[in-house]
C-alpha positions as CSV (number, residue, x, y, z in Angstrom):
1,X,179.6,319.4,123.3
2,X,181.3,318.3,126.8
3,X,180.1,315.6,128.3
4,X,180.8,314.0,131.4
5,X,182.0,310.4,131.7
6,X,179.7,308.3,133.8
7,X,182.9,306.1,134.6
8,X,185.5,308.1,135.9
9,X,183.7,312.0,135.8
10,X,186.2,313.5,133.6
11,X,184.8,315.7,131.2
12,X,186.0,315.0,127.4
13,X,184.6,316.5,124.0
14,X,183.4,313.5,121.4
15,X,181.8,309.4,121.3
16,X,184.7,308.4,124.1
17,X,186.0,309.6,127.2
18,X,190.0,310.7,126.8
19,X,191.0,309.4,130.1
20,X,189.0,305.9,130.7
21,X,187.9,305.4,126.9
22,X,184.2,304.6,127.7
23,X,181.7,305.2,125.4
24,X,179.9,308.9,125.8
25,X,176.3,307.1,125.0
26,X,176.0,304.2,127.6
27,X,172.7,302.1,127.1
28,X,170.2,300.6,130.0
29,X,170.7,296.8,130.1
30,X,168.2,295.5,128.1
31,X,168.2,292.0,127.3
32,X,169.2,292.8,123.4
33,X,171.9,294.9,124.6
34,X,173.4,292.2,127.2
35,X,173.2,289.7,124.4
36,X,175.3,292.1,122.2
37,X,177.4,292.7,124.7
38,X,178.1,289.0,125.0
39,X,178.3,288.1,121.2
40,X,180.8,291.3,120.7
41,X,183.4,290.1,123.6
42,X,183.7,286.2,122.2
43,X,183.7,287.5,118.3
44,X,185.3,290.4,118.5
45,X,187.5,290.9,115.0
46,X,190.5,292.4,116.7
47,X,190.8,291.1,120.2
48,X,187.4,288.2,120.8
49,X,187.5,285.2,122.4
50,X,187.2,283.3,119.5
51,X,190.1,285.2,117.6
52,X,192.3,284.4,120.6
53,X,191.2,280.6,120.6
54,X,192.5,280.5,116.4
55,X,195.7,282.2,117.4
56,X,196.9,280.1,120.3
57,X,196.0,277.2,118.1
58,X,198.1,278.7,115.0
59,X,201.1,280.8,116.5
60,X,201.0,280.1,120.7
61,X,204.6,281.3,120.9
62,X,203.8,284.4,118.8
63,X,200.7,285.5,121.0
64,X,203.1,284.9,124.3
65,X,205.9,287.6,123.1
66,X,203.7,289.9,121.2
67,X,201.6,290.1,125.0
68,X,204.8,289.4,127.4
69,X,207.6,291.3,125.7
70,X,205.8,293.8,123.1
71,X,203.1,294.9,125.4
72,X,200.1,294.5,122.6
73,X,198.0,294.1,125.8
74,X,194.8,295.7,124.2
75,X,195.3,293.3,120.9
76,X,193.9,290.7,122.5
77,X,191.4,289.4,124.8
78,X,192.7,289.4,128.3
79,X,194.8,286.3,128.5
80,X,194.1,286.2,132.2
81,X,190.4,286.0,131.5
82,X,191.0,283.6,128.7
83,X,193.0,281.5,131.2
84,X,189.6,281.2,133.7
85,X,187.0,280.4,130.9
86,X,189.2,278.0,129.0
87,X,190.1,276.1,132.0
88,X,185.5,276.1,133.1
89,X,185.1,274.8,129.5
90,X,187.7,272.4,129.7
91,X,186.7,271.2,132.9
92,X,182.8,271.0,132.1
93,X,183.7,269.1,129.0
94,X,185.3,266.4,130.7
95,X,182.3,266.3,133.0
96,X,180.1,265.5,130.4
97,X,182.4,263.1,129.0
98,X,182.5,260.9,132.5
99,X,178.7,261.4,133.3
100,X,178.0,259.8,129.7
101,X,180.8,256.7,130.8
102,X,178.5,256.6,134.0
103,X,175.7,256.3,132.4
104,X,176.7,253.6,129.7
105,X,179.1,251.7,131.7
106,X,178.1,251.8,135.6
107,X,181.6,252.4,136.1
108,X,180.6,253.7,139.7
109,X,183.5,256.6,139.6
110,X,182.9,258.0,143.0
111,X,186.4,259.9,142.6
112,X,185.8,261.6,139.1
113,X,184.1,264.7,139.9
114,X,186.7,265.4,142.9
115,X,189.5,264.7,140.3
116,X,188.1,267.6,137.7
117,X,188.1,269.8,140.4
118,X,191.1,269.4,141.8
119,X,193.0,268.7,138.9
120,X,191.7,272.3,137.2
121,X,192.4,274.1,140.2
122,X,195.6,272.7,140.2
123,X,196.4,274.1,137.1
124,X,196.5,277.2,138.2
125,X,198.3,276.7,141.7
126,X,201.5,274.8,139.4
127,X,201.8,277.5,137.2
128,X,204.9,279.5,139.3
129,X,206.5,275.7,139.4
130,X,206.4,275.2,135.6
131,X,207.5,279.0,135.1
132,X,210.4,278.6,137.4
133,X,211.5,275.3,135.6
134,X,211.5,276.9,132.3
135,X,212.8,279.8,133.8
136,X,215.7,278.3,134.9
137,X,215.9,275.7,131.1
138,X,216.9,278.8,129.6
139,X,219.3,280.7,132.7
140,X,222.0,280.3,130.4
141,X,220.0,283.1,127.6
142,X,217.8,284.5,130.1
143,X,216.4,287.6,128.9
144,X,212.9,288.0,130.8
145,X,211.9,288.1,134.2
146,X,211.1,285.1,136.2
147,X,207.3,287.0,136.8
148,X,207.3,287.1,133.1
149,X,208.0,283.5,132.5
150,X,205.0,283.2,134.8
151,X,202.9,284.5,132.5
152,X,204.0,282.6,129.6
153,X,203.6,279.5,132.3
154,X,199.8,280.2,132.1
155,X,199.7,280.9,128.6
156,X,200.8,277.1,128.0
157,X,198.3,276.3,130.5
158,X,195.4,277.8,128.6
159,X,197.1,275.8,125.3
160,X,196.8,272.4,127.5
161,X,193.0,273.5,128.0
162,X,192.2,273.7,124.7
163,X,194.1,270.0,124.2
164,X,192.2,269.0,126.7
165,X,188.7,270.4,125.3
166,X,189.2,268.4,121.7
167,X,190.5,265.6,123.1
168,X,187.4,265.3,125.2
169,X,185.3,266.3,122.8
170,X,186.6,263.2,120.6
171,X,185.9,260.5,123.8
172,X,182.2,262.0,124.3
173,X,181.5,261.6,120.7
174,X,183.3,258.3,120.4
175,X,181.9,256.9,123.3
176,X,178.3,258.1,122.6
177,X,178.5,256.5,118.7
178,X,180.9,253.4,119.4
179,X,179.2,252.5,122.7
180,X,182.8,251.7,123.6
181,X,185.4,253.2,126.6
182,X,187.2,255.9,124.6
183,X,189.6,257.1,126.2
184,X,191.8,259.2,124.1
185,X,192.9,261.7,126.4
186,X,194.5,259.4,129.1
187,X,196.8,257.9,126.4
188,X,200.3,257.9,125.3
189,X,199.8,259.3,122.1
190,X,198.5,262.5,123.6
191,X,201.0,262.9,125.9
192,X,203.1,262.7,123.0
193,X,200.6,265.1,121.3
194,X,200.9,267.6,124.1
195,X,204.7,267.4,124.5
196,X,205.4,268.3,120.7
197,X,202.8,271.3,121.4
198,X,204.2,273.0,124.4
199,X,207.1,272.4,122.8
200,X,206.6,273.8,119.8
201,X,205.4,276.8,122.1
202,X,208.2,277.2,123.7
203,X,210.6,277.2,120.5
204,X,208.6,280.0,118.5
205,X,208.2,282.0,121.7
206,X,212.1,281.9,122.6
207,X,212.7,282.3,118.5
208,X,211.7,285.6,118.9
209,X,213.8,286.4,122.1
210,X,216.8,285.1,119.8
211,X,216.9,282.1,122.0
212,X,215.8,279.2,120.1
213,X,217.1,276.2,121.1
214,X,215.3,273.0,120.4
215,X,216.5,271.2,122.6
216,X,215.8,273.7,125.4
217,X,212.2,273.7,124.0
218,X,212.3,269.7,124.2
219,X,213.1,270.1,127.4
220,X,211.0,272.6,128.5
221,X,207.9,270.3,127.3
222,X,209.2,267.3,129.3
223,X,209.2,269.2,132.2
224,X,206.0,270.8,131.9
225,X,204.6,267.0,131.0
226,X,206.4,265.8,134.3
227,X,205.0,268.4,136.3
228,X,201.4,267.8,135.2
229,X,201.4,264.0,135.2
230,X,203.3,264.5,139.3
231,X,200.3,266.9,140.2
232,X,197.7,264.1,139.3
233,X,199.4,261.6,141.1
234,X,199.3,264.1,144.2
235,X,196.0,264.6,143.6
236,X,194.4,261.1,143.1
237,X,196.7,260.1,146.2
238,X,194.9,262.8,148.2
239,X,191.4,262.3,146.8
240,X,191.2,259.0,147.5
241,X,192.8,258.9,151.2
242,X,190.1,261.3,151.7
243,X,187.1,259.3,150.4
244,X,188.2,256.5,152.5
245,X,188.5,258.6,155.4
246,X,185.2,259.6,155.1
247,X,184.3,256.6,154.0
């Protein structure tokens, strides 16, 4: 029977329209239907949230070509998307973890909530600056656009959220039991953490451009450490001139 496609008015014979690929029997929003809508698009066995989260843990350099250079766009959730809610969750994590300081320690942080904010928007704003860096790390093998390396910029971004989420994660919960400071995130160790990950990142996602060099990797890690760790400093500089300002 043809049917008309209440998306884009093409008519198309069968459950899904040939040109847009909605479904032929679109439901009302009812409030079983929006929460099955929500539960489909984080578990989704081929291309949820959740399945996107496990590979970026597992194989970050392998999700970054298959999307940049293979064009499996539809094999996974929209990394762009992924990008915006990992960063929220990251940054509402962290908020919990200083409210719960605040509230055991009194440490009267009037410049921690501004910090969050800034620093997660900043994020995104440093992204062409740590693309260009690593862009230019491998000039000498360069087989993607700089645009491209843009994306794969982000992608490492979204990999730093999800560092940040467990290592959050651990000071909330070791704070809350230990009724100490923990702090685990600000430390040495995690930058170390952090530069072996984007690291690693880097070498399995130039491994499959047949440019694998470690020690471009390496570097590419340092720089996108150095980069972050600058931003903060702009940042806290800024925020706190500001305060006083107002102040």
């Amino acid at each position: 029977m043809n049917q008309t496609c209440k998306n884009c008015g093409n008519h198309f014979k069968g459950h899904f329209c040939n040109n847009c690929g909605q479904k032929a029997a679109v439901e009302r929003f009812s409030f079983a239907h929006i929460t099955g809508e929500i539960v489909y698009a984080f578990t989704h066995a081929d291309k949820g949230f959740f399945t996107l989260l496990k590979k970026m843990l597992i194989h970050p350099g392998l999700v970054s070509y298959e999307y940049i250079v293979e064009f499996k766009r539809k094999k996974y959730f929209n990394l762009f998307t992924f990008f915006v809610l990992i960063t929220a969750v990251s940054a509402f994590i962290e908020n919990k973890d200083l409210l719960l300081k605040e509230e055991m320690f009194r440490t009267n942080n009037i410049y921690g909530m501004k910090l969050i904010f800034y620093n997660k928007l900043l994020s995104a704003i440093i992204i062409p600056v740590v693309a260009f860096g690593i862009w230019v790390i491998h000039l000498p093998k360069r087989k993607l656009m700089y645009s491209e390396y843009t994306v794969f910029a982000m992608l490492l971004m979204s990999l730093k959220a999800i560092l940040d989420i467990g290592a959050n994660l651990f000071d909330y919960a070791g704070t809350f039991f230990s009724h100490r400071n923990i702090d685990i995130s600000e430390s040495a160790g995690y930058a170390i953490v952090l530069l072996l990950v984007i690291s690693s990142a880097s070498f399995g996602f130039h491994r499959k451009l047949k440019n694998d060099s470690w020690w471009q990797s390496l570097l590419s890690g340092i720089l996108f450490i150095i980069i972050q760790y600058l931003a903060q400093l702009l940042i806290v500089v800024v925020v706190i001139n500001k305060l006083k300002g107002i102040g």
